[in-house]
C-alpha positions in Angstrom: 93.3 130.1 123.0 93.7 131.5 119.6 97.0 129.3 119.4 94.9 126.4 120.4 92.9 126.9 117.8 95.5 127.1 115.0 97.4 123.9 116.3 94.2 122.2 116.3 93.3 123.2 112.9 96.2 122.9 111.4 96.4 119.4 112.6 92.7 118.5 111.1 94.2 119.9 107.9 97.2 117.4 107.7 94.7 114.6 108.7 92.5 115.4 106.0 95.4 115.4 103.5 96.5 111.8 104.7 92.5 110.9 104.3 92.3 112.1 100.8 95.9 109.9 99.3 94.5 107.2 101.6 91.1 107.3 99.4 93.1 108.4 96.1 95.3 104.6 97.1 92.0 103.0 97.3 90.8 104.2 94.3 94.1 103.3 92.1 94.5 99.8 93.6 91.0 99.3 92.3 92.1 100.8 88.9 94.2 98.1 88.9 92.6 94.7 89.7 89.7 96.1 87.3 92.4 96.3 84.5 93.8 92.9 85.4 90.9 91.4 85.4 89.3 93.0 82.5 92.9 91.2 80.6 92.4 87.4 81.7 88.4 87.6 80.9 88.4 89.9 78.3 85.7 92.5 79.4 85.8 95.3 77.2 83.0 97.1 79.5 85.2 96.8 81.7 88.2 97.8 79.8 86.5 101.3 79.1 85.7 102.0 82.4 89.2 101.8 83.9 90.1 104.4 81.0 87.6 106.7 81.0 87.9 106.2 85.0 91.5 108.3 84.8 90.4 111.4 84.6 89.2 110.9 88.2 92.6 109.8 89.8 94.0 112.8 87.4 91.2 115.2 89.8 92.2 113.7 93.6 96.1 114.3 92.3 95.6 117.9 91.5 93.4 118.1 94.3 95.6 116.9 96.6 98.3 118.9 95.4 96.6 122.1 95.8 96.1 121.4 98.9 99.4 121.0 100.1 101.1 124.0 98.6 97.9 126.0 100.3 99.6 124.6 104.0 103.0 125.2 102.8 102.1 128.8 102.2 99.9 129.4 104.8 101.1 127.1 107.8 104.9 127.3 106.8 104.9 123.9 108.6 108.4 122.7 109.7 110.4 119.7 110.6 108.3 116.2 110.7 105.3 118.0 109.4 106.9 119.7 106.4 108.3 116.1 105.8 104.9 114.7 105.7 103.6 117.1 103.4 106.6 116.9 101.1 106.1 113.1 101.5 102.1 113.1 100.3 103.1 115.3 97.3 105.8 112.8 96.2 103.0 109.5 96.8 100.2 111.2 95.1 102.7 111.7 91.8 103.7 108.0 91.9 99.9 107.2 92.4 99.0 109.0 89.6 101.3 107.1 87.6 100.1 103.8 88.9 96.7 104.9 87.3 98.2 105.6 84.2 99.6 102.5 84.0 96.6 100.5 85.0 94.9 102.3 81.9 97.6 101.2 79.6 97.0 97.9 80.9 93.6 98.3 79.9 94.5 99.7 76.5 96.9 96.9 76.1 93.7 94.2 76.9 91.5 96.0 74.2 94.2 95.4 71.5 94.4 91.5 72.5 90.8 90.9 73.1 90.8 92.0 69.2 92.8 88.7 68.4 91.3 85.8 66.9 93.0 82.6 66.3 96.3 83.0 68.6 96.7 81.7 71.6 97.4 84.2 74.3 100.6 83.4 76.3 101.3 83.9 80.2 97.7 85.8 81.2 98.5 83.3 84.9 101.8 84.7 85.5 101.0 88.1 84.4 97.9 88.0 87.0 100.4 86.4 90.1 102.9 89.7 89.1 100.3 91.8 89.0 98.7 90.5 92.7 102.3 91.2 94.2 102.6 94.5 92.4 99.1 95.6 94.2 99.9 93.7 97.6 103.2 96.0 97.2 100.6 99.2 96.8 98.2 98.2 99.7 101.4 97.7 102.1 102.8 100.8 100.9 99.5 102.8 101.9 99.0 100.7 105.0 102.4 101.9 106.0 101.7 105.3 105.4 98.3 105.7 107.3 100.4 104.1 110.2 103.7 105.4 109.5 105.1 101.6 110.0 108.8 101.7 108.5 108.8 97.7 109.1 106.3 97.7 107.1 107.7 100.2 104.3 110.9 98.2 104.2 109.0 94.5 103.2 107.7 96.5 100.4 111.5 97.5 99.7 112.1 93.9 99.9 109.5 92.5 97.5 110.0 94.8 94.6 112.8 92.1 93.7 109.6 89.6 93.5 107.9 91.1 90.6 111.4 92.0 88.7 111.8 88.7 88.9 108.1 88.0 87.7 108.7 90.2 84.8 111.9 88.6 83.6 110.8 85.4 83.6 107.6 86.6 81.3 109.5 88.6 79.1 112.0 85.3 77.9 109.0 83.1 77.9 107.6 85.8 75.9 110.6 85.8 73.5 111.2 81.8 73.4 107.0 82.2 71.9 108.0 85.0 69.4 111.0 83.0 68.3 108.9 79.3 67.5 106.3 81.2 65.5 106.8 84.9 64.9 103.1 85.4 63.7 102.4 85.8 67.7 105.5 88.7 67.9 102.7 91.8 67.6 100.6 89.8 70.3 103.6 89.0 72.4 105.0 92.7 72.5 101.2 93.8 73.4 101.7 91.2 76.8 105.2 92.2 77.3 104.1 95.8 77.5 101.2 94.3 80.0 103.9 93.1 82.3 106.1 95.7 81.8 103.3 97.8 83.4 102.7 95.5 86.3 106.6 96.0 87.1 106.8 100.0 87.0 103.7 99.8 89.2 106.1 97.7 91.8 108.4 100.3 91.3 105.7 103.4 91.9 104.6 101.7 95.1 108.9 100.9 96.0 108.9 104.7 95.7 105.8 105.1 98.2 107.3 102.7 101.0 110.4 105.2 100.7 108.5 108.2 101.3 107.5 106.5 104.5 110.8 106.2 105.9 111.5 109.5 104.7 108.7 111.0 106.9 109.5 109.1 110.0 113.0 108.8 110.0 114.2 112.2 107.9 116.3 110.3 105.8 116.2 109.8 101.8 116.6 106.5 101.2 116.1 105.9 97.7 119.4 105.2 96.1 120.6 102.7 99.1 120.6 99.3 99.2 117.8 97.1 101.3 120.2 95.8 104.2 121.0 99.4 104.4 117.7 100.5 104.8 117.3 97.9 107.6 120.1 99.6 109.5 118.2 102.8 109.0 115.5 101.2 110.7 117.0 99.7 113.5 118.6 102.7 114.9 
């Protein structure tokens, strides 16, 4: 009975840890459409909020954190379980690096809403690579809280989509500098807009990973897509 009682515990536990990076995802992705939006409208309220709002993902991170290393030491869980757990520590990093760049994003949009007299290049394209980037995120969670590999591996897929987005931003961006350099300060401030937007892609790439890693006990970081489809297959 005793034993029961542990299993069953100990399984509450690990479902209360999948809860809280499942609320700490929520909470990020929303970091992130507030910052986007705060950019193309230039909300400065709004601006503040997603910065001063960091210090909360910064909490669930630790939080979460603790937590795990508390069932490491006192569960010494193994195989599929240890997995998971080394699998939430590794998403809850690369979420709270998705909130840090959503604030620079907002930082970023402070320093342009300050401009007068320039026009402001590529705020449309920067909001389509910023609504992959966060489709990327909510696939990446949705794959975790159902442990979808299929799933996990689109996400693999469409990091290539907002690479692709940032590129093309980043010469447009350098065509604008090059006709009238007076916009080059304002340009670099967008570039380093979209060059958040594209490490977020990557941060949620990383997540879909993890995923695989839990169900299938493989590390598949440092292959190649089709290669990750084999994985999945077998």
């Amino acid at each position: 009975m005793s034993s029961e009682h542990t299993s069953k515990q100990f399984d509450a536990d690990l479902e209360a840890i999948r809860a809280s990076v499942l609320q700490m995802g929520g909470m990020v992705e929303s970091q992130i459409k507030s910052a986007v939006e705060s950019l193309v409208s230039g909300n400065v309220a709004l601006m503040n909020r997603v910065i001063e709002d960091d210090h909360r993902v910064n909490a669930m991170e630790v939080k979460i954190d603790e937590a795990c290393s508390q069932m490491i030491a006192r569960r010494q869980p193994a195989a599929g379980d240890l997995r998971l757990v080394m699998a939430v520590i590794k998403t809850i990093t690369d979420l709270e690096r998705i909130g840090d760049e959503a604030e620079k994003i907002s930082r970023m949009a402070k320093l342009l809403s300050q401009k007068q007299g320039f026009a402001l290049p590529r705020y449309q394209e920067i909001k389509h690579a910023a609504d992959i980037a966060v489709d990327m995120l909510r696939k990446s969670l949705d794959a975790f809280a159902r442990l979808d590999v299929v799933l996990a591996a689109q996400v693999v897929r469409q990091d290539d989509q907002v690479d692709d987005e940032f590129r093309s931003i980043m010469r447009y961006l350098i065509t604008f500098m090059m006709e009238d350099p007076r916009t080059i300060s304002t340009s670099l401030e967008i570039l380093f807009v979209a060059k958040a937007i594209e490490r977020i892609g990557d941060h949620a790439k990383n997540m879909a990973e993890y995923v695989i890693y839990m169900v299938k006990g493989r590390d598949v970081r440092h292959i190649t897509v089709d290669e990750i489809d084999e994985e999945i297959r077998e």
